[in-house]
C-alpha positions as CSV (number, residue, x, y, z in Angstrom):
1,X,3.7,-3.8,-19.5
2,X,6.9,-4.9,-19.0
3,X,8.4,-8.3,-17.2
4,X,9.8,-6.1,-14.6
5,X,6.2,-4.3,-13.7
6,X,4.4,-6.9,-13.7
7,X,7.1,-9.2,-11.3
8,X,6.9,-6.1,-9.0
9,X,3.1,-6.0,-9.1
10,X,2.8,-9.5,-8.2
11,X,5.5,-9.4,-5.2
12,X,3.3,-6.1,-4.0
13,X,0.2,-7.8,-4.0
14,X,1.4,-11.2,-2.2
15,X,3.2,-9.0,0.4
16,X,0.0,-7.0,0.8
17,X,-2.2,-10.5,1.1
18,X,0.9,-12.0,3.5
19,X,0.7,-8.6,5.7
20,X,-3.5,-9.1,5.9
21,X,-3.5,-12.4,6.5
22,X,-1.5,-12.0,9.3
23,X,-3.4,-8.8,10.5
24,X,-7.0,-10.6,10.5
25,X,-5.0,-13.6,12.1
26,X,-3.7,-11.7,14.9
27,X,-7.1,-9.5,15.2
28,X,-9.1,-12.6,15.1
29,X,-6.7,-14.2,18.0
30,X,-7.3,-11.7,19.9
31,X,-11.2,-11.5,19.6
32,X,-11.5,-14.7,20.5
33,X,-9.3,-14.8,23.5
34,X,-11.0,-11.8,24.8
35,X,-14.4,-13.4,24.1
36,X,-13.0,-16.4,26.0
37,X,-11.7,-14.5,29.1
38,X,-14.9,-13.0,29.6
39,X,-16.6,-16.6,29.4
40,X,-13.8,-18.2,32.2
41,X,-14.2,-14.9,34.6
42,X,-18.2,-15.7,34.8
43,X,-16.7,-19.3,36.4
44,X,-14.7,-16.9,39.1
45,X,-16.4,-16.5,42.4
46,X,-16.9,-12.9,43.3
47,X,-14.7,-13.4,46.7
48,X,-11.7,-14.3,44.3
49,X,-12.1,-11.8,41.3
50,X,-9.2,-9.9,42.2
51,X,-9.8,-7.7,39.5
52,X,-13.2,-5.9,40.8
């Protein structure tokens, strides 16, 4: 291979690991806050859910 394919391999892969990273971040963010929404709304009284 040449230097050139192999410096382009290298900046594919960490922009493919940066992109993921960032993907499981923002899915895992957004499990656990829905997770934890659903734990504070048991805490609600039924007379102020305003959402049911």
């Amino acid at each position: 291979m040449h230097a050139a394919q192999i410096l382009a391999y290298s900046d594919v892969g960490t922009i493919v690991f940066g992109w993921g990273v960032t993907a499981a971040g923002v899915a895992g963010y957004g499990f656990w806050l829905a997770r934890r929404g659903r734990s504070l709304s048991r805490n609600v009284a039924p007379e102020d859910r305003r959402w049911t």
